[in-house]
C-alpha positions in Angstrom: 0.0 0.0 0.0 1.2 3.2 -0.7 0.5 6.1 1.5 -1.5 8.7 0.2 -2.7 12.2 1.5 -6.1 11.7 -1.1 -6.9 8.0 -1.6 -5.2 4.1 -0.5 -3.7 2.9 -3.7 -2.5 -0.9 -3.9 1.5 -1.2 -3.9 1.5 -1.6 -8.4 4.3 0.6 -8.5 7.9 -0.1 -10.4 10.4 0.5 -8.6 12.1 3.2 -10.0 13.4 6.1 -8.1 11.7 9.5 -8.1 12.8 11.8 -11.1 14.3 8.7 -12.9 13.1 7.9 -16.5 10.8 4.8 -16.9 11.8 0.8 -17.5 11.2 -0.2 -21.2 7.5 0.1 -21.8 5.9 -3.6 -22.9 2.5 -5.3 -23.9 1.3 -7.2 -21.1 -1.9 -8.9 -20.7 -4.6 -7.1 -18.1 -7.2 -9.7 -16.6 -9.9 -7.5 -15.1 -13.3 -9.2 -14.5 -16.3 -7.0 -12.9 -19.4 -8.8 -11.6 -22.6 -7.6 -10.6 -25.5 -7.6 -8.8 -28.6 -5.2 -9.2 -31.3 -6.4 -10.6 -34.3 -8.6 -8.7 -33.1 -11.3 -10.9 -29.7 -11.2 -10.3 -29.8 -11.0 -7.0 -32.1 -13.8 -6.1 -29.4 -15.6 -7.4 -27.6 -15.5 -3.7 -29.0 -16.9 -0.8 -30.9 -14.7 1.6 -31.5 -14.9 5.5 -33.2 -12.5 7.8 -33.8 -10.5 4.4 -35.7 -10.9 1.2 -35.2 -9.6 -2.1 -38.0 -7.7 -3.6 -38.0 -4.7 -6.5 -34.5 -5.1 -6.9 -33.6 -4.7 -3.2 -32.4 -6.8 -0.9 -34.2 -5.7 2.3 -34.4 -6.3 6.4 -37.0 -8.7 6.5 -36.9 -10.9 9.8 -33.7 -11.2 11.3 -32.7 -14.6 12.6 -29.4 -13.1 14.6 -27.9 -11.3 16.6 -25.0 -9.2 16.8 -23.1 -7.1 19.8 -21.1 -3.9 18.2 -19.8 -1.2 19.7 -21.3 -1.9 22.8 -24.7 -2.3 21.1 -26.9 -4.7 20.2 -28.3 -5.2 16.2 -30.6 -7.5 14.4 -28.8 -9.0 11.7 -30.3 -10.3 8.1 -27.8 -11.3 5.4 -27.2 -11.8 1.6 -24.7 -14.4 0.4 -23.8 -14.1 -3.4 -23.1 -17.5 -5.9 -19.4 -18.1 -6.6 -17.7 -16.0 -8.8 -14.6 -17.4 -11.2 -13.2 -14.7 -13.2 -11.3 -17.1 -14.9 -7.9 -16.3 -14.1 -6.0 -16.5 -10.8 -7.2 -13.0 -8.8 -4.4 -11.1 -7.2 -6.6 -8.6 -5.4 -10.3 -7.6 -5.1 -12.4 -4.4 -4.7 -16.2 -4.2 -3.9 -18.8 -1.8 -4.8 -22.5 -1.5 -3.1 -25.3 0.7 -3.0 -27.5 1.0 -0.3 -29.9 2.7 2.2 -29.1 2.5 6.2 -31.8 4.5 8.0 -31.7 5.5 11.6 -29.3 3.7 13.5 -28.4 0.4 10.6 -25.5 0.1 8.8 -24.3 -3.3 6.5 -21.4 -5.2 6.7 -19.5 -6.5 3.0 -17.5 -9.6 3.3 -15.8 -11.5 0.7 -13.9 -14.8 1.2 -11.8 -16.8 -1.4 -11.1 -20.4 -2.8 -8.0 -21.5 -4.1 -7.4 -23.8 -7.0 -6.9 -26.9 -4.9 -10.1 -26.2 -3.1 -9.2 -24.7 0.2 -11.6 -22.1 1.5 -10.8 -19.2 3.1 -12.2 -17.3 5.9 -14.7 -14.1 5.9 -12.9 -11.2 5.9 -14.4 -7.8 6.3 -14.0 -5.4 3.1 -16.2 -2.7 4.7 -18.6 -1.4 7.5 -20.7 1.3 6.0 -23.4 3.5 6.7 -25.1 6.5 5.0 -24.9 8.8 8.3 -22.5 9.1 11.3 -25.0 9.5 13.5 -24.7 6.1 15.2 -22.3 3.6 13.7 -18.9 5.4 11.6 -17.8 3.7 8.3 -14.8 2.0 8.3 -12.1 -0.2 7.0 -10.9 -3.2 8.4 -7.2 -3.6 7.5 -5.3 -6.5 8.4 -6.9 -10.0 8.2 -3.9 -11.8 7.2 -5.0 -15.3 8.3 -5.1 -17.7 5.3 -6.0 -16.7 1.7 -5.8 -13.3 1.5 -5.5 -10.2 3.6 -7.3 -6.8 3.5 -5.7 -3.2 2.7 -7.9 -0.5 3.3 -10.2 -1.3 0.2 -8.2 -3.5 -1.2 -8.8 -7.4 -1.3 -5.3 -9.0 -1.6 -4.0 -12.9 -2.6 -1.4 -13.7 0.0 -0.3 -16.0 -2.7 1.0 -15.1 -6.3 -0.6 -17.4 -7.9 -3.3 -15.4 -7.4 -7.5 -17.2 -6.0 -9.6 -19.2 -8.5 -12.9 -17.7 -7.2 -14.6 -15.7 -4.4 -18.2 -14.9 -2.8 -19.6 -11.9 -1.2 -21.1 -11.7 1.8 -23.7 -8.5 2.7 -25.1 -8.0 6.5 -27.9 -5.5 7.1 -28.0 -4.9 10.5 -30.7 -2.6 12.6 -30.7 -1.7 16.1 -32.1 -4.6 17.8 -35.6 -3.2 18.9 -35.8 -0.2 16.3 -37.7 -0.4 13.0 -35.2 1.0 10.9 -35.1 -1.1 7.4 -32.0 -1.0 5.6 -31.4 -2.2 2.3 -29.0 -3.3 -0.1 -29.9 -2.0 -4.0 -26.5 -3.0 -5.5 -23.4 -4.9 -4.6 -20.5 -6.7 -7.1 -16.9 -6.7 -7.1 -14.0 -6.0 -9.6 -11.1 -8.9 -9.2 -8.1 -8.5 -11.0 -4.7 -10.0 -12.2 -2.4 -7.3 -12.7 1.1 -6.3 -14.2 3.7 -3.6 -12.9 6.0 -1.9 -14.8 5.7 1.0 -17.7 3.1 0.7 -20.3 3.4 1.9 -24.0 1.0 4.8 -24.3 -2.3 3.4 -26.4 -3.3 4.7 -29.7 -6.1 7.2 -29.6 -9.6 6.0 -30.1 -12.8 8.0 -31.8 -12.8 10.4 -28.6 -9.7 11.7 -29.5 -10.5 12.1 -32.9 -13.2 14.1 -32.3 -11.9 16.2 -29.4 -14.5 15.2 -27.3 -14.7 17.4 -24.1 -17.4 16.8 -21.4 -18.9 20.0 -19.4 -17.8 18.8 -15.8 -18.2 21.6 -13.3 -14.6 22.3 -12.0 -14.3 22.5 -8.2 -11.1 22.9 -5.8 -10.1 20.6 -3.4 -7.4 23.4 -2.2 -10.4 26.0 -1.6 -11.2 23.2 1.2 -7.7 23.6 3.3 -8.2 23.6 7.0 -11.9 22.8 6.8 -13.4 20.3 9.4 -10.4 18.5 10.6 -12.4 15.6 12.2 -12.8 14.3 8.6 -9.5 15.3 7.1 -8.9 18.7 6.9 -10.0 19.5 3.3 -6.8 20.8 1.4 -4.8 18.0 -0.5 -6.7 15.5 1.3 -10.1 16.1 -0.4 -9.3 15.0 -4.2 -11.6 12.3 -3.8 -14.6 13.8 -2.9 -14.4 16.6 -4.7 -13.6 14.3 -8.3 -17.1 12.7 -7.0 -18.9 16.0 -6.2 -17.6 16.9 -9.6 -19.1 14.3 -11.7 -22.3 14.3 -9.3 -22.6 18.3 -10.5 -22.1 17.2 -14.2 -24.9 15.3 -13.4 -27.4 17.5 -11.8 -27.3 14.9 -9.1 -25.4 17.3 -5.9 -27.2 16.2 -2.5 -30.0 18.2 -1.6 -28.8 21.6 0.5 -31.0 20.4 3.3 -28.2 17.3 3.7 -25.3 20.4 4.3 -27.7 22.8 6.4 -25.4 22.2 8.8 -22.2 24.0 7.2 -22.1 28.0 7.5 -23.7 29.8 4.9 -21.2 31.8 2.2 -19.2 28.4 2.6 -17.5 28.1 -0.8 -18.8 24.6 -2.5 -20.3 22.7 1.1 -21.6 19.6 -1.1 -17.8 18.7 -1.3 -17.6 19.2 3.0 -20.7 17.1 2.7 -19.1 14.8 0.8 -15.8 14.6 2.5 -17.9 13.7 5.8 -20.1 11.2 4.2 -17.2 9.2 2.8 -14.8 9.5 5.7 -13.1 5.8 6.9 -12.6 6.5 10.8 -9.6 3.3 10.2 -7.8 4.7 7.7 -8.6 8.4 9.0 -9.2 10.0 5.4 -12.1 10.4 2.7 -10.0 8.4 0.0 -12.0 4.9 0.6 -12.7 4.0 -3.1 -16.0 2.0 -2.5 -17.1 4.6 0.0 -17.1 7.3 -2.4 -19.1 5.0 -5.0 -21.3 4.0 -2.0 -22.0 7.8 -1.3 -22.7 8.7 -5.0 -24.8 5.8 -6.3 -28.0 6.7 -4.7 -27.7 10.4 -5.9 -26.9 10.0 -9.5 -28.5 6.2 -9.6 -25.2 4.1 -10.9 -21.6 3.9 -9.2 -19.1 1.7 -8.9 -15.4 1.0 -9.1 -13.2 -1.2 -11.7 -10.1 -1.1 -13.2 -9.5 -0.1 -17.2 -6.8 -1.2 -19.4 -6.2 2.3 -21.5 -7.4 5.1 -22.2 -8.6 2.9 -25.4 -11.6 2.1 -23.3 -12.0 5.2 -21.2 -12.7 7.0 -24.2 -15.8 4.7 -24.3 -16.7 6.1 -21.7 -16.1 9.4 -22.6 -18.1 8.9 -26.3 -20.9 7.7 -23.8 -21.0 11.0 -21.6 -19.8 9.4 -19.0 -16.8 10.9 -17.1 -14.7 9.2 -14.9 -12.5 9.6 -11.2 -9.4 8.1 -11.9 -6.2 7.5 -9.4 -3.2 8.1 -9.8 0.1 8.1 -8.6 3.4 10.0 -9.7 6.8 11.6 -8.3 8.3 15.3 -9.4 8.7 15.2 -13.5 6.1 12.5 -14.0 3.3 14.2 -15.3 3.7 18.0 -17.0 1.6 20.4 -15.7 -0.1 19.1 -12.8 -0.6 21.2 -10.0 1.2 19.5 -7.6 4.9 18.4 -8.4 4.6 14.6 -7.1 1.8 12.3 -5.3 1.6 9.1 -4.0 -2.3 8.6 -4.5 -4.7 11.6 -6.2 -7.7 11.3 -8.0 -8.7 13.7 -11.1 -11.8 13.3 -13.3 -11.4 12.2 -16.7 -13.3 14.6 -18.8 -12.4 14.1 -22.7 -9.5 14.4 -25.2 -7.4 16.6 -27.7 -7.6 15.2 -31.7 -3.8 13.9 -30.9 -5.1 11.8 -28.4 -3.7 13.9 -24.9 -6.6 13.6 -22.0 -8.6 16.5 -20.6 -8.9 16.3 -16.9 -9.9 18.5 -13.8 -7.9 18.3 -11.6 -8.5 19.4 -8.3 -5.1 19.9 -6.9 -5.4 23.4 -8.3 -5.7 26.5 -6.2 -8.8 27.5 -7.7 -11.5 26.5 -10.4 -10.0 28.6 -12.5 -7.0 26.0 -12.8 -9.3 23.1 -12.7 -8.9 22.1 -16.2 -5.8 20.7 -17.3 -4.6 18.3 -20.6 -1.9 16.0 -19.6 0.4 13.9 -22.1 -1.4 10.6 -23.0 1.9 8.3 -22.2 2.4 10.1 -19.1 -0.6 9.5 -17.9 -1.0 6.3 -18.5 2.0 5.9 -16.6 0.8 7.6 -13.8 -2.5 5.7 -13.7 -1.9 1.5 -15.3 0.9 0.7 -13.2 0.3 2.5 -10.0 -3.1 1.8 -9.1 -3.7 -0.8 -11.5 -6.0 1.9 -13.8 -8.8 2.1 -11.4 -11.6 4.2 -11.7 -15.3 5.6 -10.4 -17.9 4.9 -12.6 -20.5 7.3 -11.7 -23.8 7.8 -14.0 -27.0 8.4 -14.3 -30.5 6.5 -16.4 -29.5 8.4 -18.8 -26.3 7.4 -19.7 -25.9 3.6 -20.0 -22.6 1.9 -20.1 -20.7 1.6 -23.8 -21.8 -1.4 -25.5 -19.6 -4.5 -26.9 -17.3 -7.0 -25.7 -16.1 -6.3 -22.4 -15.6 -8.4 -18.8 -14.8 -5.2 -16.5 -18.3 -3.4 -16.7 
């Protein structure tokens, strides 16, 4: 794991020192498998206990545990998912939900593994989430490190290199024993991987570039943030991440309600992103980074959101030619990356807005100072660099109804 002021990113770095040109570039083969769970069919294909699916929800339905946390005592329904087999041995794991915890409820996501000779892992705990911080705070669980695989941060990892044949989620929905809260569970999946380290060749531009496609993301400052509400980070350089989602949320028309940041002073310059900040906080890892937590926060507002890995920009620019931006993170040291406003990071997350005809990508970026600065084109190869080997090319997908995922051939969306 690499530490990061904005976001946890997996250890897929080379190891090259800072400053020092790249290792030859070469074609290696990405494995990245996504798989999903949303719809009333789909997930009635996992087991349910305590809960029931109905109009593509999982919901609270008559717990059959119990479960003592933080001192308190919940009722506790769960949703087990069917094995998953990517088809290649996975290295490392990260899951995406979507859900609704009223009141004082929150839901557990577990995930355990199976190796290719059969042995079964333990449950290991990828997140505890909730919408508020009323009751219960979100949180990682790092550590874990008893058999299969071990957790970091977000991030499901192999203790063994060649890699797990398949996995299974595991979803809790738990409610204050005694309370009539009813949390549900609208979406859940997971992106496994196989990945290479080392430089990449920069792809060939697609149709995107050709056309100079340019998306009209609102541009917001993460630096406009510094010093604001320490008890969830501070704002400053440690806000990239929610302010790249409160970004593609505005480009959406999707920003939370103003009655959700009531509570920030008024004349406050851009409070969804405080709002944000606080509502995607990990009270383990003590920063708003958590890359399921920020899909987790934004999939109810704009109605779609989860995170995978790409392979180039190739296929973000689907993405792109489908008006759908992207959060992407990224990693570099000082003379990495021309232009960025900030000379080196080891974790930061812009949005991925469109492209220049010679194939160059358009980004905000909100390490700026201001929104003025926002905007920035950085060199294709250079980014790619940043982005494929460092954190493996991951990115938000955030959208809305009206913008459904490319079309074609694909395994990781």
């Amino acid at each position: 794991m690499l530490l990061a002021t904005c976001v946890a990113l997996p250890a897929l770095s080379t190891s090259a020192p800072a400053g020092a040109a790249p290792p030859a570039a070469r074609v290696v083969a990405r494995p990245i498998d996504h798989t999903q769970w949303d719809t009333t069919t789909e997930l009635s294909t996992g087991t349910a206990s305590g809960a029931k699916v109905t109009r593509g929800r999982v919901v609270l339905d008559a717990p059959t545990a119990r479960r003592t946390y933080d001192g308190r005592q919940y009722d506790v329904g769960r949703w087990v998912s069917p094995w998953v087999s990517p088809g290649f041995g996975l290295t490392q794991l990260v899951s995406s939900w979507s859900a609704t915890t009223p009141g004082d409820s929150w839901l557990e996501v577990q995930v355990r593994g199976r190796d290719g000779d059969g042995t079964l892992g333990s449950w290991d705990v990828l997140g505890r989430w909730t919408s508020g911080d009323a009751f219960t705070h979100r949180t990682s669980v790092s550590g874990q490190s008893d058999d299969l695989a071990s957790v970091d941060v977000d991030t499901w990892v192999a203790n063994r290199s060649t890699g797990l044949a398949s996995y299974q989620l595991r979803v809790l929905l738990l409610r204050r024993s005694g309370g009539t809260a009813v949390p549900s569970l609208d979406q859940v999946g997971a992106m496994s991987s196989r990945l290479p380290s080392g430089a990449v060749t920069a792809s060939a531009p697609g149709p995107a570039s050709k056309a100079g496609t340019v998306l009209d993301v609102p541009r917001y400052s993460q630096m406009a943030h510094r010093g604001h509400y320490p008890k969830w980070g501070g704002g400053g350089e440690a806000w990239c991440s929610p302010t790249s989602t409160s970004m593609v949320l505005g480009y959406y028309d999707a920003l939370p309600d103003p009655s959700t940041y009531a509570w920030i002073p008024a004349g406050h310059t851009d409070p969804w992103v405080d709002e944000a900040a606080r509502s995607t906080y990990d009270a383990a890892y003590q920063g708003t980074g958590n890359w399921p937590f920020n899909t987790a926060y934004a999939a109810p507002l704009a109605g779609h959101a989860f995170v995978t890995r790409l392979r180039s920009l190739r296929e973000a620019e689907l993405f792109v030619n489908a008006g759908i931006p992207l959060v992407a993170s990224i990693s570099f040291a000082a003379g990495q990356l021309d232009g960025a406003p900030i000379s080196a990071s080891n974790g930061h997350l812009v949005v991925i807005v469109g492209f220049r005809a010679d194939g160059d990508v358009v980004v905000n970026d909100p390490a700026a100072p201001t929104r003025a600065g926002v905007r920035r084109t950085y060199d294709r190869g250079q980014f790619e660099n940043a982005w494929l080997p460092r954190s493996g090319g991951l990115v938000y997908v955030i959208r809305d109804d009206a913008h459904p995922l490319p079309a074609g051939a694909h395994t990781n969306w």
